[in-house]
C-alpha positions as CSV (number, residue, x, y, z in Angstrom):
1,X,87.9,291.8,202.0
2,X,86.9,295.3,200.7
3,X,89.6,297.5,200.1
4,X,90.2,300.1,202.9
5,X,88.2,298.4,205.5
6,X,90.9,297.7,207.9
7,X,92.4,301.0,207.2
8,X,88.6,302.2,208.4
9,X,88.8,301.4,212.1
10,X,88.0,304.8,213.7
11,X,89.7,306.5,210.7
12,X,88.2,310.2,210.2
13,X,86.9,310.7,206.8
14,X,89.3,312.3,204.1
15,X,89.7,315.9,205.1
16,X,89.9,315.4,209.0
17,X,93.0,315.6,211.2
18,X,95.2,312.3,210.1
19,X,94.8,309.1,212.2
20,X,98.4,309.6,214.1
21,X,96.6,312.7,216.0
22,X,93.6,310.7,216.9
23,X,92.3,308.5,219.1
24,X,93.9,305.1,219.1
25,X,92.0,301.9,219.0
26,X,91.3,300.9,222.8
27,X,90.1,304.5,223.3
28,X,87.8,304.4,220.2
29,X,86.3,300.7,222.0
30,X,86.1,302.2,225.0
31,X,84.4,305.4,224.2
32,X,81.5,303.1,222.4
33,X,81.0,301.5,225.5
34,X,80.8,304.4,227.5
35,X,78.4,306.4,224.6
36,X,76.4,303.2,224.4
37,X,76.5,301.7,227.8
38,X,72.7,300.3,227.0
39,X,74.1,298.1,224.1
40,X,77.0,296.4,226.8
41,X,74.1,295.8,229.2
42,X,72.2,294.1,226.7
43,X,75.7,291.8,225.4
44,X,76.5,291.2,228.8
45,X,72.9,289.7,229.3
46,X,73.8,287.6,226.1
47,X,77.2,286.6,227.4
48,X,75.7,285.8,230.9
49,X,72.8,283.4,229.4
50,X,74.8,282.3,226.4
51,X,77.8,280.7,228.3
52,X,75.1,279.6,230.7
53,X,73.0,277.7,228.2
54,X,75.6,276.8,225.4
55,X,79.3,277.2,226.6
56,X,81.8,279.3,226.1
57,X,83.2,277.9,222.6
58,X,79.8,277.8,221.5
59,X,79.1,281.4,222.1
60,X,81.9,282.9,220.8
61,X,81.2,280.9,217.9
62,X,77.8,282.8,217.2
63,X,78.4,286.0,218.5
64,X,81.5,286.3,216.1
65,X,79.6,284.4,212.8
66,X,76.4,286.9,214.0
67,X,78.9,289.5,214.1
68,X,80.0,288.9,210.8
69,X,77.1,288.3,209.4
70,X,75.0,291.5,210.9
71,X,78.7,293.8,209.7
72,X,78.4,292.5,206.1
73,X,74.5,293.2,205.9
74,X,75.1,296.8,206.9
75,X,78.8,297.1,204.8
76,X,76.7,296.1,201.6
77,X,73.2,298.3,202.6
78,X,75.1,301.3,202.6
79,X,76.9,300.7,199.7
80,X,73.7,299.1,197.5
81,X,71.0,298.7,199.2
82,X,70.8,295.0,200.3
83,X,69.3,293.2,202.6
84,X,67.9,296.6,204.3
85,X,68.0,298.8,201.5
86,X,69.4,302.3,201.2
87,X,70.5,303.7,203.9
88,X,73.9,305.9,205.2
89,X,75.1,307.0,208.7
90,X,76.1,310.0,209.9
91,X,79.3,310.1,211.5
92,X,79.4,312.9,213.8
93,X,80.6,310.0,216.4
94,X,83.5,309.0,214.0
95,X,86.1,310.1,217.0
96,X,84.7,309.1,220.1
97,X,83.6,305.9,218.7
98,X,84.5,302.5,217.3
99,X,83.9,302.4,213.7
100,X,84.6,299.6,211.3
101,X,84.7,301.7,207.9
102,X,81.6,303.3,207.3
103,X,79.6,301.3,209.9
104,X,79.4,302.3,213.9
105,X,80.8,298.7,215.3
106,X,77.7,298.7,218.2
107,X,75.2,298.7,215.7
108,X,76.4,295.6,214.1
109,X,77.0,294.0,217.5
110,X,73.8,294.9,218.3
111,X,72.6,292.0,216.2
112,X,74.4,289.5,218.5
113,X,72.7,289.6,221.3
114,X,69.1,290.3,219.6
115,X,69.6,287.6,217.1
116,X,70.4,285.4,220.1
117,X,67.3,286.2,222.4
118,X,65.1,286.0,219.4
119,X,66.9,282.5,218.7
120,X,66.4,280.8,222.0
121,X,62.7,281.9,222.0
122,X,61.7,280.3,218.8
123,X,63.8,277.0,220.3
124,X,61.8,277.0,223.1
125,X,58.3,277.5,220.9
126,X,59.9,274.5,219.0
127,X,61.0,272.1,221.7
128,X,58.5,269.7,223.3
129,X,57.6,271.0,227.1
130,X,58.6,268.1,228.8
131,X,62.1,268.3,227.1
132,X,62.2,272.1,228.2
133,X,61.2,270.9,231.9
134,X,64.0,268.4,231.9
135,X,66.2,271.6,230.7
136,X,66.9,270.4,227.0
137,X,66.3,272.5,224.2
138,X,66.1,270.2,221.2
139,X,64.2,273.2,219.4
140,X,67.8,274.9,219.0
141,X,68.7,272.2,215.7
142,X,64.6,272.4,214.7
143,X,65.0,273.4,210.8
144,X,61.8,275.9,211.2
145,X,64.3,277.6,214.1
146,X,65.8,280.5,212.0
147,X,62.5,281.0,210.5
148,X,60.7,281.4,213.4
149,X,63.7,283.4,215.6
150,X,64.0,286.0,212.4
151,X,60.5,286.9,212.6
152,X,60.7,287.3,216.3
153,X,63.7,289.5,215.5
154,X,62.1,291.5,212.8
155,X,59.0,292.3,215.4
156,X,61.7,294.0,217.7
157,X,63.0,296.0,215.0
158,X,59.3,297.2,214.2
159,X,59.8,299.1,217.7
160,X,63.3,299.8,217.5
161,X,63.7,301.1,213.9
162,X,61.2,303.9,214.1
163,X,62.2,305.7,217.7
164,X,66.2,305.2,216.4
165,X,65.3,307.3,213.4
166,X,64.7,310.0,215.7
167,X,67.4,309.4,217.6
168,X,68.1,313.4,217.5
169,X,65.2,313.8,219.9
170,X,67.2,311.6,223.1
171,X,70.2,310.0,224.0
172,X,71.2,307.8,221.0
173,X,72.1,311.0,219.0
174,X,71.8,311.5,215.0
175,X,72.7,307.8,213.7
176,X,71.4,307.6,210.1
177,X,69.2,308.1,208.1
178,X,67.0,306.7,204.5
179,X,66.9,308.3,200.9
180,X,63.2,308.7,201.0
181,X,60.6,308.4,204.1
182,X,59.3,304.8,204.4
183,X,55.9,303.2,205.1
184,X,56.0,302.6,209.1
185,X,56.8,306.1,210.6
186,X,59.9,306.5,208.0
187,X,61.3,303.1,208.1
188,X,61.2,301.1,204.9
189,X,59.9,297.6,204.4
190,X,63.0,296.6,202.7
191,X,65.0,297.4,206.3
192,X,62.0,295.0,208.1
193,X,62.8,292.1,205.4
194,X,66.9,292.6,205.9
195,X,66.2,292.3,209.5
196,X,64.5,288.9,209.2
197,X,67.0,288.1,206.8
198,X,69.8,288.7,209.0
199,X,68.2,287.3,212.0
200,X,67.3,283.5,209.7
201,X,71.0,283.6,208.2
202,X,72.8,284.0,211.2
203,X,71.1,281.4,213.1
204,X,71.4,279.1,210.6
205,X,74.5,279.6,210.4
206,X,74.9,278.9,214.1
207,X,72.8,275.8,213.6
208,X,75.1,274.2,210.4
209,X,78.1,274.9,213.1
210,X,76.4,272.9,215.6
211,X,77.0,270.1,212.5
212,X,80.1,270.8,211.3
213,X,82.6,272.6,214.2
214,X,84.2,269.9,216.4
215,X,84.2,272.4,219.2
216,X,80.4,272.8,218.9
217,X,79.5,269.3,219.0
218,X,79.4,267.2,222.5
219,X,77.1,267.7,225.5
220,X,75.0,270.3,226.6
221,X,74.5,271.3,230.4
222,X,70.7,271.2,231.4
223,X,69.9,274.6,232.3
224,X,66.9,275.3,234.4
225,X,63.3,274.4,233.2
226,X,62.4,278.2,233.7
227,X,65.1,279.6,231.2
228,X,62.8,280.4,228.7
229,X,61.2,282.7,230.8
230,X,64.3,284.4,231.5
231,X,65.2,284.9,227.6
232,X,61.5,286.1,227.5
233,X,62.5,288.5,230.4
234,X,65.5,290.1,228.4
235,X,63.5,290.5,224.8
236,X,60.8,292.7,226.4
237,X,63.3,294.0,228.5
238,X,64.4,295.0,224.5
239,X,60.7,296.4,223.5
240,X,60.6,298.1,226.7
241,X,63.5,300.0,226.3
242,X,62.7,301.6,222.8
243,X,58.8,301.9,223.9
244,X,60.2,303.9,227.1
245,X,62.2,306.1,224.5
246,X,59.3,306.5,222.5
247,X,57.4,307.8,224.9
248,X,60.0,310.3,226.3
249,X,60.3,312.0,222.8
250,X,56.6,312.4,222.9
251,X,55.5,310.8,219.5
252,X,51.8,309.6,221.3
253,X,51.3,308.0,217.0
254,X,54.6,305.8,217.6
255,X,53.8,305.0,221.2
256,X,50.5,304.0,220.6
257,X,51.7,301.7,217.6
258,X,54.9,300.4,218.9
259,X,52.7,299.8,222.2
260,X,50.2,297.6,220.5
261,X,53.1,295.5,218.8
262,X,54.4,294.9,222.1
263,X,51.4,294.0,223.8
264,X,50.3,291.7,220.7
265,X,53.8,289.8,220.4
266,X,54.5,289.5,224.1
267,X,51.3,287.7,224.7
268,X,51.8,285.5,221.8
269,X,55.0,284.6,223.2
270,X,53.5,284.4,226.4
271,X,51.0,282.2,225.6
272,X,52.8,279.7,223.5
273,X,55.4,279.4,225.9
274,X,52.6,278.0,228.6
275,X,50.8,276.0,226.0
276,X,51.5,272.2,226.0
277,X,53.3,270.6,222.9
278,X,55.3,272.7,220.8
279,X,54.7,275.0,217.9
280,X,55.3,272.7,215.3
């Protein structure tokens, strides 16, 4: 464990009032759900579907190995630059919110509950459609699973990324920001690459669990035969979010982009998700 990291929970930076006149812990969680309440909606809809679809040991088991995962990934970019590459955050929010050293703690769990969505969809494109219809997902343990879910993750962050860099312009406030200006309106290819990265390692990771953790292994509930198309709801519920954003700031360049990412990956999604078979 990095030195000081602990010590950085909600800590103001070296200069501010000391952390005896602060706000404590609970009030530091709280105040990021009430400044993020759109992040909690999202994680309750993976809690709700999650326990629904996997149990509740199972779930805590990937949102806290995502978790971890997602935290170290951002913990080393801002320190050197990998898997997203340089990058720093401003933390004007340091005392109203939760932070886990130099790292806003929503942003990292974040990564839970669109590393899950993204998972489940690539199981579906991997499970036969008669299994799906009999409400079993063997696509979850398929090995091209956190290949396929970390590109679908790293398509969301193609609309996210971009409308969060101005986050100045509405409601998400000044979060961060990159040494230099990259390729896709100021986002780098390097922070595409960490997301798919981050999306693959974590569901690996979830899928060598499966293998390993006695309290992973054992039955799975059948869930309904149209539960993909619920997941499916929730991840362009994702893209719709940020596209709504992007319009409301009025960048018509990154509306008109991030609108035609949309449209192209939903009804991919869309379609393989009524094709027969399976993707592979």
């Amino acid at each position: 464990m990095a030195p000081g990291l602990l010590a950085g929970l909600g800590a103001p930076l070296a200069g501010a009032p000391s952390p005896a006149a602060g706000p404590g812990f609970l009030a530091l969680l709280w105040g990021t759900v009430v400044h993020r309440p759109y992040v909690y909606a999202f994680f309750a809809c993976f809690l709700a579907f999650a326990v629904y679809q996997l149990g509740a040991r199972r779930t805590a088991t990937f949102a806290v190995s995502t978790w971890l995962v997602a935290f170290a990934a951002e913990y080393s970019s801002t320190r050197n630059g990998f898997p997203f590459g340089p990058y720093s955050y401003f933390d004007e929010t340091r005392t109203r919110e939760l932070w886990i050293s130099n790292v806003p703690f929503w942003d990292s769990l974040s990564f839970v509950f669109l590393s899950y969505f993204s998972l489940v969809l690539a199981a579906a494109l991997l499970s036969p459609r008669e299994d799906l219809a009999r409400g079993r997902w063997p696509g979850l343990r398929h090995p091209a699973a956190p290949l396929v879910g970390g590109a679908v993750m790293m398509l969301l962050d193609v609309v996210i990324d971009p409308v969060a860099l101005q986050g100045d312009k509405w409601f998400l406030g000044r979060i961060y920001e990159y040494p230099y200006r990259g390729f896709w309106f100021g986002v780098t290819a390097a922070n595409f690459l960490g997301w798919f990265a981050v999306g693959a390692a974590s569901q690996w990771l979830f899928q060598l669990a499966l293998r390993v953790l006695p309290w992973c292994r054992g039955a799975w509930r059948p869930v309904h035969p149209r539960f993909a198309w619920a997941v499916y709801g929730v991840y362009a519920g994702v893209f719709g979010f940020n596209l709504a954003m992007t319009l409301f700031i009025r960048d018509w360049a990154l509306a008109a982009a991030s609108g035609a990412v949309v449209a192209v990956t939903l009804s991919w999604l869309a379609w393989r998700l009524r094709a027969p078979g399976r993707l592979a």
